[in-house]
Backbone as a printed PyTorch tensor [residue, N CA C, xyz], in Angstrom:
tensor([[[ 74.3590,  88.3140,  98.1880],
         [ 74.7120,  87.6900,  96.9280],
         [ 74.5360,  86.1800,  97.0840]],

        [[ 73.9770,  85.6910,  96.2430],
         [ 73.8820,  84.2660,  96.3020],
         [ 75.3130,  83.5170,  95.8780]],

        [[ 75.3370,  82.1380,  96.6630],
         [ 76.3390,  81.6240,  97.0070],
         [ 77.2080,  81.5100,  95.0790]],

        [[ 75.7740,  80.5270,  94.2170],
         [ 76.4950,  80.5850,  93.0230],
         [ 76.7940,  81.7950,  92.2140]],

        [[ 76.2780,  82.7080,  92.6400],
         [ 77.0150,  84.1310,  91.6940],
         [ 78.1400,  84.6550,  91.7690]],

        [[ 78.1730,  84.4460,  93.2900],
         [ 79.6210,  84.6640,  93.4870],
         [ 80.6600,  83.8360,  93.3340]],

        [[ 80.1970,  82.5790,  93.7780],
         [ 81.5070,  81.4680,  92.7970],
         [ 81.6700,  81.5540,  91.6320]],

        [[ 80.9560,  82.1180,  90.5470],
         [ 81.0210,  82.6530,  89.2710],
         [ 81.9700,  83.9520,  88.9810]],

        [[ 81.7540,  84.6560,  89.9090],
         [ 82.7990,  85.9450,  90.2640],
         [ 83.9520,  85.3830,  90.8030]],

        [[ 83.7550,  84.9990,  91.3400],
         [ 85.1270,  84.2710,  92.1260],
         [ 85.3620,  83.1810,  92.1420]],

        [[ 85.9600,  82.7280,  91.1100],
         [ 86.2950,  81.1400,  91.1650],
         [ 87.1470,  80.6080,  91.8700]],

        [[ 87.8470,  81.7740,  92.0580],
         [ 89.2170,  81.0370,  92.6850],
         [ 88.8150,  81.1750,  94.5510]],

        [[ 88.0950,  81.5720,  95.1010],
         [ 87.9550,  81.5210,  96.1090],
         [ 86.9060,  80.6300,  96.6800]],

        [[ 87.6700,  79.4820,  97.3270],
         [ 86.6510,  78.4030,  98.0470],
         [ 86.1400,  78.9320,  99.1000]],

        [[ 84.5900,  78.3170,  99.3350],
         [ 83.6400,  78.7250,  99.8420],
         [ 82.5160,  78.5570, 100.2230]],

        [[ 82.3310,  78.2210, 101.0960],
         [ 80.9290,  77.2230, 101.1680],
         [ 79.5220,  78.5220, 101.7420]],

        [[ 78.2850,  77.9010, 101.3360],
         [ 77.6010,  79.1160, 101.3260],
         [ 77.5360,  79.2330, 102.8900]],

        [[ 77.8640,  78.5550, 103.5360],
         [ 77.7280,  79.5120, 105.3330],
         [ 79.2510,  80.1440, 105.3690]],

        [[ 80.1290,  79.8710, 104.9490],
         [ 81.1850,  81.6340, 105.1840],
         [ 80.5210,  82.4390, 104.5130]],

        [[ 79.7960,  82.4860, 103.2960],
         [ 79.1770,  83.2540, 102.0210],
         [ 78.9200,  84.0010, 103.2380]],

        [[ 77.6200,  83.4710, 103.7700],
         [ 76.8110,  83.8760, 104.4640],
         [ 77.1030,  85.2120, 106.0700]],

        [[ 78.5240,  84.1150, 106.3630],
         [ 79.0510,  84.5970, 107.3770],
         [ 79.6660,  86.1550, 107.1360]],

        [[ 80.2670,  85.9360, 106.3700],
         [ 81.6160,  87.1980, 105.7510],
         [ 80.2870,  88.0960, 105.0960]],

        [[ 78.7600,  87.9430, 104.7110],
         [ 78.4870,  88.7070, 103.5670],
         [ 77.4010,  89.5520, 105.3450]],

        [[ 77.6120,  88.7740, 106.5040],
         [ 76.4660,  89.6190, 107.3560],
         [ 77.6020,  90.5230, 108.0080]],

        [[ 79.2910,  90.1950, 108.0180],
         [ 79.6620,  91.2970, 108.7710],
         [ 79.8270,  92.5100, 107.6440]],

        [[ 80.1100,  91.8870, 106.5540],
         [ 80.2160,  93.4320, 105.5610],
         [ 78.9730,  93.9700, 105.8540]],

        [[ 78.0010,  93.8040, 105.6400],
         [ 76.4780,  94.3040, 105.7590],
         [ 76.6650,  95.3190, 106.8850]],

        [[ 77.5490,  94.4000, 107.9980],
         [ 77.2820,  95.5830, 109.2690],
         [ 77.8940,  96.3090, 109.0730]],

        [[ 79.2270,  96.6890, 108.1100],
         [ 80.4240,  97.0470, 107.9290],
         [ 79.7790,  98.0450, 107.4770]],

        [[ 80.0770,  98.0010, 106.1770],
         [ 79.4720,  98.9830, 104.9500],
         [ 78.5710, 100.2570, 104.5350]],

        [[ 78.9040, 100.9620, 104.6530],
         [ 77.8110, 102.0980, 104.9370],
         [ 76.9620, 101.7910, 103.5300]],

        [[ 75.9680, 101.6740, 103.5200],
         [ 75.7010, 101.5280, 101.9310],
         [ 75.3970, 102.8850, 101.2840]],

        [[ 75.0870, 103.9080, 102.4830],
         [ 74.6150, 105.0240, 101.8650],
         [ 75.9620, 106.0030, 101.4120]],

        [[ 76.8160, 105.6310, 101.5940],
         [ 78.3740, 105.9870, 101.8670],
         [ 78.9700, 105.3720, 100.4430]],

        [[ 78.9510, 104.2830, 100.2670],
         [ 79.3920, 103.3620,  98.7710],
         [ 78.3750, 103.6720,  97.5510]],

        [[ 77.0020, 104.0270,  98.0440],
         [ 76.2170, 104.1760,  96.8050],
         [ 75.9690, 103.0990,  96.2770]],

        [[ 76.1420, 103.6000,  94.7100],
         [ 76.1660, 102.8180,  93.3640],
         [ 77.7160, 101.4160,  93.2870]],

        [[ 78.0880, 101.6160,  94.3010],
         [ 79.5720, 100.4810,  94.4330],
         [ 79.3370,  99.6750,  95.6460]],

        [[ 78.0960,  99.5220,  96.3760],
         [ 77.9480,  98.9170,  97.5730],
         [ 78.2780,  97.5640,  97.1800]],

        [[ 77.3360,  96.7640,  96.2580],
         [ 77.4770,  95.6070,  96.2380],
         [ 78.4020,  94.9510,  95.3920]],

        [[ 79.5940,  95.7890,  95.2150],
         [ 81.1310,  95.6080,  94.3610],
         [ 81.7630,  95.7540,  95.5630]],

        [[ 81.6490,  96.6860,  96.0170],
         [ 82.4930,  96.7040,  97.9020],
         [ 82.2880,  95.3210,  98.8180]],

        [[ 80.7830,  95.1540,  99.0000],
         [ 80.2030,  93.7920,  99.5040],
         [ 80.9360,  92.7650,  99.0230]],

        [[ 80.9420,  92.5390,  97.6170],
         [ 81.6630,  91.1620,  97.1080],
         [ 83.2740,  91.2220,  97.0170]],

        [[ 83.6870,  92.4230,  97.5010],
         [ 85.2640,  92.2970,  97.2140],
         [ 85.6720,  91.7870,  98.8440]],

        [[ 84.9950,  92.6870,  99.7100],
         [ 85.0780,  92.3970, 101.2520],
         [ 84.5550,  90.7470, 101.5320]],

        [[ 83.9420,  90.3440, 100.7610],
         [ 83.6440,  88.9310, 101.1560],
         [ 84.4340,  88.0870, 100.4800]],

        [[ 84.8280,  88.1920,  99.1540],
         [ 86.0310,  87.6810,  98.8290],
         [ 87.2720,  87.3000,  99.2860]],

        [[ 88.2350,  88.9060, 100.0540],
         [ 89.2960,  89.1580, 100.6890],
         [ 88.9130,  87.7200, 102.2800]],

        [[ 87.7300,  88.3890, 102.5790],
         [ 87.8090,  87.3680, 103.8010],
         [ 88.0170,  85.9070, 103.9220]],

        [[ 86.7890,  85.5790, 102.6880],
         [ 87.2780,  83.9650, 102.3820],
         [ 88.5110,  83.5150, 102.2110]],

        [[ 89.0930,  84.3150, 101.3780],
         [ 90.5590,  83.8890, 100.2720],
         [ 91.5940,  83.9890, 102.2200]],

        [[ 91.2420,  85.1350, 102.8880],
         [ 92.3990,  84.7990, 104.0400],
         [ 91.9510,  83.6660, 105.1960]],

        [[ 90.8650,  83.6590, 105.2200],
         [ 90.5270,  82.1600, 106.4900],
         [ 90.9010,  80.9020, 105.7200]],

        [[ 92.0060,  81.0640, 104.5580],
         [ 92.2040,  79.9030, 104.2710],
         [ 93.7980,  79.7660, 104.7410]],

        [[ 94.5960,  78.4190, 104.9900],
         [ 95.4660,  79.0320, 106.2530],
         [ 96.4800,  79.0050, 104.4400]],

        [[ 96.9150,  79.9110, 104.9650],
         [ 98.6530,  80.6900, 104.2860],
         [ 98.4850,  80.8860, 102.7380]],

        [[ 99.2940,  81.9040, 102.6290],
         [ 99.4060,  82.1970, 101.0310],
         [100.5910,  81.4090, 100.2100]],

        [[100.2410,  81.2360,  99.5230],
         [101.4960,  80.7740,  98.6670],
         [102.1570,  81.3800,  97.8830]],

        [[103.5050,  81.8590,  97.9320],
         [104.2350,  83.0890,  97.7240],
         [105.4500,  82.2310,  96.1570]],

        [[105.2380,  80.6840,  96.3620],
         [106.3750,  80.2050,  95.6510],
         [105.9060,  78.6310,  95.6570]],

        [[106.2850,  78.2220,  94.4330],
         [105.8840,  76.8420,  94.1380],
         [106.7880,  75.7670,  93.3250]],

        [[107.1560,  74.0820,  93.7730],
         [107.7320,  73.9010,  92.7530],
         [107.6600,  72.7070,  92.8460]],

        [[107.7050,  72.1850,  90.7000],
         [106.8810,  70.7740,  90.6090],
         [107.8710,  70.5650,  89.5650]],

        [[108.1150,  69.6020,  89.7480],
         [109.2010,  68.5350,  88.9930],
         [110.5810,  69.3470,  88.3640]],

        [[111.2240,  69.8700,  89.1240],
         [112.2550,  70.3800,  89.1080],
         [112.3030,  71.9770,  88.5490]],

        [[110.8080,  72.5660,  88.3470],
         [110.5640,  73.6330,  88.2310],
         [109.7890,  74.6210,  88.9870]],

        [[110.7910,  75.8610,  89.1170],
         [110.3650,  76.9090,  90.7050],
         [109.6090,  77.9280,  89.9790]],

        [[108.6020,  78.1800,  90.5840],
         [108.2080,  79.6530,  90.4400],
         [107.7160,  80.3020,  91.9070]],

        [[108.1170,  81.6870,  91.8760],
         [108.1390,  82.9160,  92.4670],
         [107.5490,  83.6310,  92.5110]],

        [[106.4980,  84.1860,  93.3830],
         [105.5660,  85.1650,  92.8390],
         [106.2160,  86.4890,  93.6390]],

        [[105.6870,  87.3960,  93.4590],
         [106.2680,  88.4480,  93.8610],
         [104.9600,  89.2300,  94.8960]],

        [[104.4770,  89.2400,  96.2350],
         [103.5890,  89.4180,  96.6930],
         [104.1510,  90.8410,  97.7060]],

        [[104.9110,  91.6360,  97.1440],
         [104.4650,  93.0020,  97.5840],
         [104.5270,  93.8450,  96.6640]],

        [[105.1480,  94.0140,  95.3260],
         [105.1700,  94.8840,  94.6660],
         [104.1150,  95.9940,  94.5850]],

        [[102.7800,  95.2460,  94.3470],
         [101.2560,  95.5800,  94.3550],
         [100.8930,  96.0960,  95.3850]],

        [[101.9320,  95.7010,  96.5600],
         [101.2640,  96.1280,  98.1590],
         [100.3770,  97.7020,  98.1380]],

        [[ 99.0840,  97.8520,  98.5570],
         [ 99.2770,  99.2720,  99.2920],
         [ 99.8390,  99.6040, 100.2520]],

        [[100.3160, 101.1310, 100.4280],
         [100.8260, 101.6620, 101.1130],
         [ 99.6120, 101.5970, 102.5110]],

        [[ 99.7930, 101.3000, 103.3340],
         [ 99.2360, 101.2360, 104.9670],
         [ 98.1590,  99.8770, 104.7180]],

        [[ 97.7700,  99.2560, 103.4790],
         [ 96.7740,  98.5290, 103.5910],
         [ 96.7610,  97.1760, 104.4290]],

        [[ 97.7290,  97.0620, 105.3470],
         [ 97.7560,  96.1770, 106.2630],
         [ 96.7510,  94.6290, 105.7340]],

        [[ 96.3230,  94.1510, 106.5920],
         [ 95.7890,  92.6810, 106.0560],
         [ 95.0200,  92.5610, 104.3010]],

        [[ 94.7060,  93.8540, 104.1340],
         [ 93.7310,  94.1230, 102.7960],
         [ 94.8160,  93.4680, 101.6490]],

        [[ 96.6130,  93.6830, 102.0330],
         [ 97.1310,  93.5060, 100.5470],
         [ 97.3120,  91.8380, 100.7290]],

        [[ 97.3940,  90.9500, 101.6070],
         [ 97.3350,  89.9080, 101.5360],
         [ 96.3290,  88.5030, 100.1400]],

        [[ 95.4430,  89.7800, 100.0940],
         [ 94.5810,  89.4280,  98.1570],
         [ 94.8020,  90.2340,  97.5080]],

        [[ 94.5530,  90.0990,  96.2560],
         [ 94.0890,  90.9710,  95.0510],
         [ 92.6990,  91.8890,  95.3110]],

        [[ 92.0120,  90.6810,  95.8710],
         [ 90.1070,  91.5300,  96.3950],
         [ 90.3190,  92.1500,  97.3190]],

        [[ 90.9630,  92.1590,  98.7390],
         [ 91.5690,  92.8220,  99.8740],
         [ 92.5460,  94.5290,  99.1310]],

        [[ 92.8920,  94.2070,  98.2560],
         [ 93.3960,  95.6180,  97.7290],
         [ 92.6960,  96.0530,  96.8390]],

        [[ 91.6070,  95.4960,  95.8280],
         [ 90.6020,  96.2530,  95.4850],
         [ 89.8930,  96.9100,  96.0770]],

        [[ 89.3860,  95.9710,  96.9040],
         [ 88.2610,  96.2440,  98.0270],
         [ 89.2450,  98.0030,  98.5160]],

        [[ 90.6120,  97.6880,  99.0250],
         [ 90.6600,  99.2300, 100.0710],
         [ 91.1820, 100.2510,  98.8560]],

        [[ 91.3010,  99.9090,  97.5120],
         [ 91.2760, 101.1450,  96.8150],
         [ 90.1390, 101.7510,  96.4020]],

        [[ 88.8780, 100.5000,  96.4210],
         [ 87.3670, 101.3470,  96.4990],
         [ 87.1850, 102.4250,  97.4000]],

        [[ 87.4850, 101.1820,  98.7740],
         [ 87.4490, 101.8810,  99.9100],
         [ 87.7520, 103.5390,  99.8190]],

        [[ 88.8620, 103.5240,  99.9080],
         [ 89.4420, 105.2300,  99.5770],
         [ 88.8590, 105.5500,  98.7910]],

        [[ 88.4950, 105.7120,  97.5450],
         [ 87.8300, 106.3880,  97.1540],
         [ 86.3610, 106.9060,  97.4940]],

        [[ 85.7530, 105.7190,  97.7930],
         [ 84.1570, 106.5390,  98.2430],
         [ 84.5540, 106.8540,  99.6790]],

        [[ 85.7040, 106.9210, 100.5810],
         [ 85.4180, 107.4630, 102.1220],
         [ 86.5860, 108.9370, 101.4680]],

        [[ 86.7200, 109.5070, 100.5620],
         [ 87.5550, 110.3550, 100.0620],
         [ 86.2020, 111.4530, 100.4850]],

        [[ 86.4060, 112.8560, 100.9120],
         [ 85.9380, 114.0970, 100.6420],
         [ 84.7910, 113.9460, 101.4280]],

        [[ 84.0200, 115.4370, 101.8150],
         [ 82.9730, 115.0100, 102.3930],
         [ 82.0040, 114.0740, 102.2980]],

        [[ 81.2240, 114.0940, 103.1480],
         [ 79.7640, 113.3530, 103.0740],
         [ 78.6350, 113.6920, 104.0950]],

        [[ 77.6210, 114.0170, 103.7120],
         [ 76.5940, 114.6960, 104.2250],
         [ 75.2840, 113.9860, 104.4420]],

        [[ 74.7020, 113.6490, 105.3410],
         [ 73.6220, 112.8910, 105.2750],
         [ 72.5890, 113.6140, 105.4620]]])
């Protein structure tokens, strides 16, 4: 995916095109494509997403500016076992794709 398409998809995730680059050659190795199909390169951009958004250092769970707090609530959404994946929104897309296309056989 080219660097500006995906900053278009993802605005909110900073990114310079060598992580692009970096995060988009280990999904490549990752990814079965013959396994994802028709969702490879929605899998590709969610997995490169999740990665960027966490090599950035810490999440911000709570914020507050001129005498006003807000709270976010960062497990409700959690998946169940999704370990580092629920740390984003794209990290838990990404592993509810996931499950689904590694769901049921597959035959090559």
């Amino acid at each position: 995916m080219e660097f500006e398409a995906f900053s278009r998809l993802f605005p909110d995730v900073a990114s310079t095109p060598e992580q692009l680059a970096f995060w988009t050659s280990i999904g490549e190795g990752t990814l079965d494509r013959e396994r994802w199909a028709e969702l490879y390169e929605q899998g590709l951009a969610l997995f490169v997403a999740h990665h960027a958004m966490v090599s950035k250092p810490g999440q911000v769970s709570s914020r507050k500016v001129d005498g006003v707090a807000v709270t976010y609530d960062t497990t409700s959404s959690a998946l169940e076992g999704g370990g580092h994946w629920n740390l984003t929104v794209y990290g838990q897309r990404y592993l509810s794709l996931a499950r689904l296309v590694g769901a049921g056989g597959f035959q090559r």
